[in-house]
Backbone as CSV, one residue per row, in Angstrom:
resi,resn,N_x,N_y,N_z,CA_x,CA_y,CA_z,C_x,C_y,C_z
1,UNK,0.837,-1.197,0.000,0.000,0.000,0.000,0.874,1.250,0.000
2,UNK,0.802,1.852,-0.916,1.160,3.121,-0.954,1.116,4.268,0.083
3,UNK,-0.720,4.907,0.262,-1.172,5.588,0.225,-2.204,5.315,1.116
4,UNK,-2.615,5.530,2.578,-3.744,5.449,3.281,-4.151,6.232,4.026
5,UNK,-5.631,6.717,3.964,-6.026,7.716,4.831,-7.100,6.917,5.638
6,UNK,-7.187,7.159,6.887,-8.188,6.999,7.922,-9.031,7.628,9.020
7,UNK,-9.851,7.986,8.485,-10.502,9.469,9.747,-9.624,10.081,9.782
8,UNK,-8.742,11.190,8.445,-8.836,12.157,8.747,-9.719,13.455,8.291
9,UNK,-9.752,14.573,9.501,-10.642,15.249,9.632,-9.291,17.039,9.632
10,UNK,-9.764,18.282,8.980,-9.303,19.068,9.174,-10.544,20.449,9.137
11,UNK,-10.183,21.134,9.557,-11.382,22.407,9.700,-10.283,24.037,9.872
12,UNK,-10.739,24.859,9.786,-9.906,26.043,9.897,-11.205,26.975,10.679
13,UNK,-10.734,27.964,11.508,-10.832,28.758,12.234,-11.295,30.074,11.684
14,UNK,-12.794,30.368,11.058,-13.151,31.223,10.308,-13.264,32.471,11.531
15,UNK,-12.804,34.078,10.553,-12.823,34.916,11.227,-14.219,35.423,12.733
16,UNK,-15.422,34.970,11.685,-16.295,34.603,12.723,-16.219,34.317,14.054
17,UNK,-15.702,32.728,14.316,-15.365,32.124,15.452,-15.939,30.668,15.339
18,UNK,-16.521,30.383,14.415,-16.906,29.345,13.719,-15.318,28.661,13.272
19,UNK,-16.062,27.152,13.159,-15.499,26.268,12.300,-15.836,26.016,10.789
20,UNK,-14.976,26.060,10.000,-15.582,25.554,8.870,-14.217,24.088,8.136
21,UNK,-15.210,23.463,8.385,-14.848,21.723,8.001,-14.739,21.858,6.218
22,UNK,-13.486,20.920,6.021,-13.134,21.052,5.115,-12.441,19.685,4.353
23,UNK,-12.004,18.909,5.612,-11.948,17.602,5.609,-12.492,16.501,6.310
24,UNK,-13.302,15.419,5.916,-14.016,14.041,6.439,-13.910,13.272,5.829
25,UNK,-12.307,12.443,5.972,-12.151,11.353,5.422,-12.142,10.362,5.765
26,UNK,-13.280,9.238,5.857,-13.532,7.710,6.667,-12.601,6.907,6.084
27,UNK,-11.895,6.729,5.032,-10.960,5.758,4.108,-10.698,6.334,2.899
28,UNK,-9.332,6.276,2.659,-9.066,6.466,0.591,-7.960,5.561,1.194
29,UNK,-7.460,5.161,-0.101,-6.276,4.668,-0.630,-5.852,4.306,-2.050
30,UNK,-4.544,4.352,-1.838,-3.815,4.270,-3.235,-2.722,2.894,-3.509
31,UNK,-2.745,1.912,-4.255,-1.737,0.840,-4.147,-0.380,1.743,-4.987
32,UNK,0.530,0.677,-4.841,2.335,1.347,-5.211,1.789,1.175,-6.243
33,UNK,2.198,2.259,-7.188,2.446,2.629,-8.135,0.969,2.760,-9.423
34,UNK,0.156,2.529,-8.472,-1.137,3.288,-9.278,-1.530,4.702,-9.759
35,UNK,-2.321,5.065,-10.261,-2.676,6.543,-10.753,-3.774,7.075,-10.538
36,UNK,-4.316,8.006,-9.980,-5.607,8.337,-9.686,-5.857,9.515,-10.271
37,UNK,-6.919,9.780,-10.939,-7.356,11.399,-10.954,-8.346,11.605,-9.850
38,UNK,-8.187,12.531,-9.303,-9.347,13.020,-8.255,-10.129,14.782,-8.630
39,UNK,-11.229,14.371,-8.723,-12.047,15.467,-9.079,-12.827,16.162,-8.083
40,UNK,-12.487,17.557,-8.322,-13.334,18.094,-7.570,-13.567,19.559,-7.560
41,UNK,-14.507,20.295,-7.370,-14.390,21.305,-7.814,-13.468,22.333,-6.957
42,UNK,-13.912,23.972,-7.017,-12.833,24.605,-7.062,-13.315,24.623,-5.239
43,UNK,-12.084,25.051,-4.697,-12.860,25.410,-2.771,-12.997,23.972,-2.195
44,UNK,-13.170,22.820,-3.173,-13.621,21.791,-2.148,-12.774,20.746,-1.216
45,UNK,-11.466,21.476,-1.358,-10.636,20.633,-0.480,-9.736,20.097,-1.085
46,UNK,-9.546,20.021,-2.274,-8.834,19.436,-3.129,-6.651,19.825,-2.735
47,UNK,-6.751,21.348,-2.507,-5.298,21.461,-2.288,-4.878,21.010,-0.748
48,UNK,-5.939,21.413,-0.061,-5.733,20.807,1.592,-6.401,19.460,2.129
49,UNK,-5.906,18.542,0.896,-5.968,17.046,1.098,-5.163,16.927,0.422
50,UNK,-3.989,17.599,-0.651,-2.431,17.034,-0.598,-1.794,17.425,0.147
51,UNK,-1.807,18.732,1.007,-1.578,19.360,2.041,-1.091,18.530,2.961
52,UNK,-2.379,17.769,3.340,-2.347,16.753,4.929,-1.857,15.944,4.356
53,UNK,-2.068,14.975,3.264,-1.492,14.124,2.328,0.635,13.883,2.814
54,UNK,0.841,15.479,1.901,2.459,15.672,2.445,2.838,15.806,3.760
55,UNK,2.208,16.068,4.514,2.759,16.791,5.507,2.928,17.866,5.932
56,UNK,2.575,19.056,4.639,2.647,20.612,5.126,1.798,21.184,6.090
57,UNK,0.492,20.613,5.836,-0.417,20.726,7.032,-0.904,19.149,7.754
58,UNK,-0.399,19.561,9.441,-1.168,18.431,10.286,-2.781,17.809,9.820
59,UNK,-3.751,17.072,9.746,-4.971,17.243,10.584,-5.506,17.408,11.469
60,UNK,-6.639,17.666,12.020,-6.848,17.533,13.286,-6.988,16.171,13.602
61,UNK,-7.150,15.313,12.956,-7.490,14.028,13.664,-7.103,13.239,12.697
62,UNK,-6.872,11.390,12.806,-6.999,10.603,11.811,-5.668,10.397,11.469
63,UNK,-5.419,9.313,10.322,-3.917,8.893,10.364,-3.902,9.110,8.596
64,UNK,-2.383,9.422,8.577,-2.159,9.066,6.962,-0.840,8.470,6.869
65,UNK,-1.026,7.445,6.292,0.217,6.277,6.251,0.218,6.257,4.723
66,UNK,1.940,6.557,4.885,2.690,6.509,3.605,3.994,5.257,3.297
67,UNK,3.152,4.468,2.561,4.699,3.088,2.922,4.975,2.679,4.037
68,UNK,3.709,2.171,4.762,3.822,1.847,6.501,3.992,2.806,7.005
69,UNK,4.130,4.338,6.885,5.206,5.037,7.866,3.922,5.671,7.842
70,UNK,3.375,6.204,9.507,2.079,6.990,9.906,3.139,8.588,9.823
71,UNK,2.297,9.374,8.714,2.742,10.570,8.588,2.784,11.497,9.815
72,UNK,1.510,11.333,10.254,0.956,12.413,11.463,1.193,11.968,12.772
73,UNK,2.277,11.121,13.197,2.789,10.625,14.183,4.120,11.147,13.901
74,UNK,4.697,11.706,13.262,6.128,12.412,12.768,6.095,13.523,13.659
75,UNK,7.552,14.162,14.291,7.341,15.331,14.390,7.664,16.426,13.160
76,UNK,7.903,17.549,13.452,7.923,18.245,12.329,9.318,17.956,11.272
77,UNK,10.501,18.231,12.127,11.546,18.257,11.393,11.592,16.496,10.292
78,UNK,10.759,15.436,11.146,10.877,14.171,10.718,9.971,14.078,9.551
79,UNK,9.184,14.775,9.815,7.894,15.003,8.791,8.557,16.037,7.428
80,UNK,9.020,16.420,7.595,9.895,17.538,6.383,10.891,16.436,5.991
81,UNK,11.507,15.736,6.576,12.834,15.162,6.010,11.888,14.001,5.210
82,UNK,10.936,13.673,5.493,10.348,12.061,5.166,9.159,12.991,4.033
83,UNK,9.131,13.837,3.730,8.080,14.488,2.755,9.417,14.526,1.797
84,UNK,10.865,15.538,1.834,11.826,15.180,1.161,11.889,14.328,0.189
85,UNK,12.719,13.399,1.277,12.912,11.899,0.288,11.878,10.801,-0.105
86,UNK,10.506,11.204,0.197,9.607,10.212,-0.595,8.533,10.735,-1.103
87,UNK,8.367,11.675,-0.937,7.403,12.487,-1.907,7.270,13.660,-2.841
88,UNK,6.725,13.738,-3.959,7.051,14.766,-5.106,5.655,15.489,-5.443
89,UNK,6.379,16.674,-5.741,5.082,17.340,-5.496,5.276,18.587,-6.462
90,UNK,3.823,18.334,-7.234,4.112,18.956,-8.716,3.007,20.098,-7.629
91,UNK,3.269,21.740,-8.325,2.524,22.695,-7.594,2.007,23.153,-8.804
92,UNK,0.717,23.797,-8.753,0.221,24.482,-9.953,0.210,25.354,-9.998
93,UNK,1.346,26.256,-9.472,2.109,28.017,-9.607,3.102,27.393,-10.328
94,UNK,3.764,25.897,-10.135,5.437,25.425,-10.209,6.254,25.638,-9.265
95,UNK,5.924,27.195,-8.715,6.957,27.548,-7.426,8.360,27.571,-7.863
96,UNK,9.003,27.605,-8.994,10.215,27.427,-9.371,10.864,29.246,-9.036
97,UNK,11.942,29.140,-9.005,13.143,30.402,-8.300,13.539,30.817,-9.586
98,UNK,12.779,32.080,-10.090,13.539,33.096,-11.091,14.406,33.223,-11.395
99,UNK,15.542,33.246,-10.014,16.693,34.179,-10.257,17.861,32.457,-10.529
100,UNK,17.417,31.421,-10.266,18.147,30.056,-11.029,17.477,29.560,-12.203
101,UNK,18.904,28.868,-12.706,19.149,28.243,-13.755,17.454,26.887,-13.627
102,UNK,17.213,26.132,-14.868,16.713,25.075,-14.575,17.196,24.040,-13.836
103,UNK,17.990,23.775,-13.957,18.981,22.623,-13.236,19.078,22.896,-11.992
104,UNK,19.784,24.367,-11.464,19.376,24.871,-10.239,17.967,24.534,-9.384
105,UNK,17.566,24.847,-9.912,15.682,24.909,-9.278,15.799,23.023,-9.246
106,UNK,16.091,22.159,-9.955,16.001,20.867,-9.655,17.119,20.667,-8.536
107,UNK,18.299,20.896,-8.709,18.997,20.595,-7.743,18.510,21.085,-6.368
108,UNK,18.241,22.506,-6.325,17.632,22.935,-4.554,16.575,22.376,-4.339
109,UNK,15.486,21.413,-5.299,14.663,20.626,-4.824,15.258,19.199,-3.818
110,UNK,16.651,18.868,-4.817,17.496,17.646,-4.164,17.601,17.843,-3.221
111,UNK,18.390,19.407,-2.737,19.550,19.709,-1.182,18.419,19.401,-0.451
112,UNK,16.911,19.392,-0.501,16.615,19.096,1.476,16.302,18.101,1.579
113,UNK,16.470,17.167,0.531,17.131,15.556,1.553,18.367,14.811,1.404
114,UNK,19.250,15.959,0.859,20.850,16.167,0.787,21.450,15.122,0.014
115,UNK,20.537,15.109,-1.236,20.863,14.251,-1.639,21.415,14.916,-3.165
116,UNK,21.469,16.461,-3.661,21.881,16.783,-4.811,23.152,16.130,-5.774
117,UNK,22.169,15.937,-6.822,23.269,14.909,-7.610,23.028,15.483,-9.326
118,UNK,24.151,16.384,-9.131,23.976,16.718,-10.298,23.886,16.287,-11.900
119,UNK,24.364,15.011,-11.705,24.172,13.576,-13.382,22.538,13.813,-13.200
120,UNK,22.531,13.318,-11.830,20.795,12.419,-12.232,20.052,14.246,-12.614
121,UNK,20.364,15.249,-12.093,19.257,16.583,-12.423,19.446,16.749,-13.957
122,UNK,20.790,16.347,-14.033,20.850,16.780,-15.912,19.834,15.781,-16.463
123,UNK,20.153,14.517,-16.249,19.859,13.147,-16.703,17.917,13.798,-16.815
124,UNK,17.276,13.923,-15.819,16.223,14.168,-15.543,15.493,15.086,-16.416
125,UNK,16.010,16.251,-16.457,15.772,17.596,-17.176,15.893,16.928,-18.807
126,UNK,16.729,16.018,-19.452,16.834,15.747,-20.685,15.392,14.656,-20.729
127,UNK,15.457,13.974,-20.000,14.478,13.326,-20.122,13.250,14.062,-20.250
128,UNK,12.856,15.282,-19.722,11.643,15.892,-20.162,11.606,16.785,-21.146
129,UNK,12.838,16.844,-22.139,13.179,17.197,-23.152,13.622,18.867,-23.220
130,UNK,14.520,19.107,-21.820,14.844,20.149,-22.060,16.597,20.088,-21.348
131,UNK,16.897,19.291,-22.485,18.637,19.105,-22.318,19.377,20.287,-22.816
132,UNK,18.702,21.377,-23.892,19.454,22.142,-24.136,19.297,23.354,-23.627
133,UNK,18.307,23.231,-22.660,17.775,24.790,-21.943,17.814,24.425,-20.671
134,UNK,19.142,24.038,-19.954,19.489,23.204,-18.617,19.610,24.960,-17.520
135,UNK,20.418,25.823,-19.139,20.919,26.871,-18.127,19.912,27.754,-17.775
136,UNK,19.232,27.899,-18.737,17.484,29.085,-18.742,17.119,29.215,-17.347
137,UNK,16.795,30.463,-17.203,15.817,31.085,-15.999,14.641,30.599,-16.192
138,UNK,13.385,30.184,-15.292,12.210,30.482,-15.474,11.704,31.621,-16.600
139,UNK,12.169,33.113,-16.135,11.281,33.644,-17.176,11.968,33.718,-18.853
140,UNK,12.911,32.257,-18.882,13.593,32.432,-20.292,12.833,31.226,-20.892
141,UNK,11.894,30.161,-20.055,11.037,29.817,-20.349,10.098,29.921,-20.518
142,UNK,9.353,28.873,-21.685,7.697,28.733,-21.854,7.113,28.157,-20.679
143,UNK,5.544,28.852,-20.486,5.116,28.100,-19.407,5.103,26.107,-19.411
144,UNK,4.896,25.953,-20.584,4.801,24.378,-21.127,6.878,23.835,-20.036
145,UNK,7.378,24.623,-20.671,9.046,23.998,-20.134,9.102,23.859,-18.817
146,UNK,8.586,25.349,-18.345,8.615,25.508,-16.786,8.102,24.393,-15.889
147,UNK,6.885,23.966,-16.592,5.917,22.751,-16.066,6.656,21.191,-16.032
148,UNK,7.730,21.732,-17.208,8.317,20.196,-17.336,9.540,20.554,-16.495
149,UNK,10.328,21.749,-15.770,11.071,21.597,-14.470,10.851,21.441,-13.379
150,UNK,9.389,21.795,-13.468,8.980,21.436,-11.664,8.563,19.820,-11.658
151,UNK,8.017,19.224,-12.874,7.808,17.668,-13.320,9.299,17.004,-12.817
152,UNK,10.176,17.253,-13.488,11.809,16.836,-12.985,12.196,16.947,-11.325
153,UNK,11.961,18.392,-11.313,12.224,18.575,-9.816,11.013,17.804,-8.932
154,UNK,10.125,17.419,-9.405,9.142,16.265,-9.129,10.081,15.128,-8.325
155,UNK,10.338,14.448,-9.017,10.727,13.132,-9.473,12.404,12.903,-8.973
156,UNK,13.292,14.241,-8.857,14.500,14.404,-8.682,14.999,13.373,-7.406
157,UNK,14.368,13.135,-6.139,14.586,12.027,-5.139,14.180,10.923,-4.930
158,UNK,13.411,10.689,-6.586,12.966,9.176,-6.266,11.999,8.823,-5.630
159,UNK,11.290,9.407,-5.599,10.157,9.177,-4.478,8.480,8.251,-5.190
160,UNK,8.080,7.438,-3.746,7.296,6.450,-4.095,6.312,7.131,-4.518
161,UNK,5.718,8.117,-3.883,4.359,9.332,-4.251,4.684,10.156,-4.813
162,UNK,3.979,10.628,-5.824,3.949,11.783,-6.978,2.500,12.650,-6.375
163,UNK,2.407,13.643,-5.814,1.089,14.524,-5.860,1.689,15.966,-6.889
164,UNK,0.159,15.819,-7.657,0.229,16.999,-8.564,-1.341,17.469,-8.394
165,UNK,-0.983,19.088,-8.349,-1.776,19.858,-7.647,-2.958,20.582,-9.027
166,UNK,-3.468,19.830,-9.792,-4.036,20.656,-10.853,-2.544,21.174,-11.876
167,UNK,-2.305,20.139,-12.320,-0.806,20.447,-13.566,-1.079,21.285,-14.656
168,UNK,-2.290,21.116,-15.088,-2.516,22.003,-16.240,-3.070,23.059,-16.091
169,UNK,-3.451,23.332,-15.594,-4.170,25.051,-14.948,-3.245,26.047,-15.597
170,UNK,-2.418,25.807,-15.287,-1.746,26.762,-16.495,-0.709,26.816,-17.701
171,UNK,-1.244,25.212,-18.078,-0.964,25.216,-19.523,-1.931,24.666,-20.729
172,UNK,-2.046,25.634,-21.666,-2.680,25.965,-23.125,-3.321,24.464,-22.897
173,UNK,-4.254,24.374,-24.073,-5.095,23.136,-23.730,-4.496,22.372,-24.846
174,UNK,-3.778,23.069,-26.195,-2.754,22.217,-26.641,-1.463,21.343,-26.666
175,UNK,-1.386,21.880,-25.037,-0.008,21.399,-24.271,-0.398,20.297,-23.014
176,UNK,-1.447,20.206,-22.795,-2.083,19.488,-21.708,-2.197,18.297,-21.667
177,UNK,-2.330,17.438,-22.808,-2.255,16.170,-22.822,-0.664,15.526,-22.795
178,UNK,0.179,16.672,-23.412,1.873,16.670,-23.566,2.049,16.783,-22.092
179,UNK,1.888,17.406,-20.992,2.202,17.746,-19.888,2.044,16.380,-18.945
180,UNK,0.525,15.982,-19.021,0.330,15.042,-18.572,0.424,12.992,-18.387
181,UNK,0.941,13.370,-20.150,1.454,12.294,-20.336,2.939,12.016,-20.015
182,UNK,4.133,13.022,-19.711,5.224,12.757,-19.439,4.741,12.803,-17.485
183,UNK,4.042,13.643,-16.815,3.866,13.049,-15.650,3.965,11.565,-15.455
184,UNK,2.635,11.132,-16.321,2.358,9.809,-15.879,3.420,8.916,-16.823
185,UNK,3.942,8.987,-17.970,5.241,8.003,-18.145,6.115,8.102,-17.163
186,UNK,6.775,9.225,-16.780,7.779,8.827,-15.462,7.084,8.376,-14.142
187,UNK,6.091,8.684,-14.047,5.830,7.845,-12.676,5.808,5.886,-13.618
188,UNK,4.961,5.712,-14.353,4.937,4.523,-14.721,6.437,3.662,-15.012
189,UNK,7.385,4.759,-15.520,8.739,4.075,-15.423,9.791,3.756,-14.061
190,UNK,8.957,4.506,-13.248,9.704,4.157,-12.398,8.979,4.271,-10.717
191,UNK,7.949,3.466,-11.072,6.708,2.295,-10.183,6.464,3.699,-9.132
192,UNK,5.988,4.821,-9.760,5.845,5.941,-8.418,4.197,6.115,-8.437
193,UNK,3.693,6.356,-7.343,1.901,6.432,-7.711,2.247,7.514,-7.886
194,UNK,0.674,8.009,-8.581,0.643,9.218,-8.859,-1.110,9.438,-8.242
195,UNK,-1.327,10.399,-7.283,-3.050,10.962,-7.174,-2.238,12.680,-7.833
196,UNK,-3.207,12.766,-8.761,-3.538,13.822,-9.608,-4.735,14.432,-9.421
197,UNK,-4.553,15.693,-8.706,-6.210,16.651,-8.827,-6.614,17.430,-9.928
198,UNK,-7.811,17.599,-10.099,-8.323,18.363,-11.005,-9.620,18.887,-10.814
199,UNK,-9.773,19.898,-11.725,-11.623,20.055,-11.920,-12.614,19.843,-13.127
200,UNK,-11.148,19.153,-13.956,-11.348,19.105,-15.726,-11.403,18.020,-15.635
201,UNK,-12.890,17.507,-16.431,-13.536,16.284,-16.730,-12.854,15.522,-17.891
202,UNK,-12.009,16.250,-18.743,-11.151,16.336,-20.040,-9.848,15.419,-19.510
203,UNK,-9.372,16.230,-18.725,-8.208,15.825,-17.571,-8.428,14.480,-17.395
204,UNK,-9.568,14.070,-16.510,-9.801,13.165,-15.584,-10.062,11.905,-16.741
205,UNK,-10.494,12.252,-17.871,-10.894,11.164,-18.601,-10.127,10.059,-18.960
206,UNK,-8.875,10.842,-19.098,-7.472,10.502,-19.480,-7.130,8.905,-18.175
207,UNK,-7.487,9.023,-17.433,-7.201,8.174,-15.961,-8.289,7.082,-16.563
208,UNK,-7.213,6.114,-15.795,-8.215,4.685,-15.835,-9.127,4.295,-14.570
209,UNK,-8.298,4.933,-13.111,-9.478,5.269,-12.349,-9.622,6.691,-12.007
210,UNK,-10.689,7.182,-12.225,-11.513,8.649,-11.330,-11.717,8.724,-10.162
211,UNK,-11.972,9.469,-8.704,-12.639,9.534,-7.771,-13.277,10.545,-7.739
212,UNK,-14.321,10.919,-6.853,-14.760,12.202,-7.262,-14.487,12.894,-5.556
213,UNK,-14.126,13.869,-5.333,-13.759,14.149,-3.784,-14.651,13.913,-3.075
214,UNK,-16.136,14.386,-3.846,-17.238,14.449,-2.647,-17.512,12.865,-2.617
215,UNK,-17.246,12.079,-3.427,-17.396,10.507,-2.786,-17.140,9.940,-1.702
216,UNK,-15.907,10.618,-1.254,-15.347,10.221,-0.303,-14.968,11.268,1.214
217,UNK,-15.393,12.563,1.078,-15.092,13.481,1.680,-16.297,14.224,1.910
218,UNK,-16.370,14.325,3.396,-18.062,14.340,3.904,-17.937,15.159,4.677
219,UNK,-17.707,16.722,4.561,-17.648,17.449,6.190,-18.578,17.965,6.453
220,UNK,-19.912,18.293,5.545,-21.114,18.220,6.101,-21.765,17.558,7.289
221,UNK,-20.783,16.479,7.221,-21.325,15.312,8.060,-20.903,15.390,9.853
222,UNK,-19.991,16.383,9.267,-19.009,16.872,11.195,-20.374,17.383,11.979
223,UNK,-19.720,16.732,12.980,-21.219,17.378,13.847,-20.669,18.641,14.871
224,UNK,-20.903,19.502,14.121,-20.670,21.116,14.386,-21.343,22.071,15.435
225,UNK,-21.063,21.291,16.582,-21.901,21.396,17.959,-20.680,21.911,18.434
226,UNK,-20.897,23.403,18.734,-19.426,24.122,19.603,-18.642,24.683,18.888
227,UNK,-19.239,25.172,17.262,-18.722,25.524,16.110,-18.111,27.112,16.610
228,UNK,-18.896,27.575,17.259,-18.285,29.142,17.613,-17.826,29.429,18.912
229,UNK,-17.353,27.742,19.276,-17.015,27.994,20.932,-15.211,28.487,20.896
């Protein structure tokens, strides 16, 4: 098993004094090296369930086990080093550093699990077909290239989980099936799951399995007794 969630639950602290629930998850899971699209629309939880997923945000409750290892039993620094080296995480800004090279921006993805190796970032970057624009800035790239350095810097530690946060959101709808198909060949070459979000039915079609968020994600269902305590 890859990928397991169990009662978890997250909510945020609206200016009000209210709660507003945002996660109710009774079960998901993902086997090694499967692919998921997960649908859902915009607001519904979709970025703060890879969130809890990685590790950037706790839950309030509930477990998420990654490769046996219970995420939310980590402390922080253990939880950053173990998000590091086993998980990749495509962002749909990219988040990539202006003022570096491509290769750069893959390599400072390497340094925080100290593992920078500069063969495999070249090696990587050619593989998504940008061997000759290793030295390029972000803004000396196309958004389509940029997408394929944060894809690399994805993938740069090897890691068993691939989360990608809505990949195409900001690329052309002629570049979207190109984007998404080198995601999912490198995860398929090299046995990494991949859960992929979206809100594009176009997107999702592409997947051999779908989920839909609200299938599985119920915070209606929180019983919101003490919501403004």
């Amino acid at each position: 098993m890859s990928l397991e969630l169990k009662q978890v639950q997250k909510s945020y602290r609206e200016p009000s004094g209210g709660l507003l629930h945002v996660l109710n998850v009774e079960e998901f899971r993902l086997q090694q090296g499967e692919q998921i699209a997960l649908v859902g629309s915009s607001g519904g939880g979709k970025t703060t369930l890879l969130n809890v997923i990685s590790g950037i945000s706790n839950p309030d409750c509930g477990k998420v086990i990654i490769g046996g290892n219970d995420v939310t039993a980590m402390q922080e620094a253990a939880r950053d080093r173990f998000r590091a080296e086993r998980i990749g995480f495509v962002f749909q800004t990219f988040n990539l550093l202006p003022a570096f090279s491509a290769l750069e921006n893959v390599l400072l993805g390497m340094s925080f699990s100290g593992k920078a190796n500069k063969a495999r970032a070249s090696e990587l970057l050619g593989r998504v077909g940008l061997k000759t624009r290793m030295s390029h800035r972000p803004p000396q790239l196309s958004v389509g290239e940029q997408q394929r350095v944060a894809v690399a810097r994805a993938l740069a530690n090897s890691p068993s989980l691939l989360l990608a946060d809505e990949p195409t959101a900001s690329v052309d709808l002629a570049n979207q099936e190109t984007v998404l198909k080198l995601i999912r060949d490198a995860c398929s070459e090299n046995n990494v799951s991949l859960l992929l979000v979206t809100h594009s039915s176009e997107v999702a079609s592409l997947f051999g399995r779908v989920e839909k968020l609200s299938d599985f994600n119920k915070p209606e269902l929180l019983d919101r007794k003490g919501d403004s305590a």
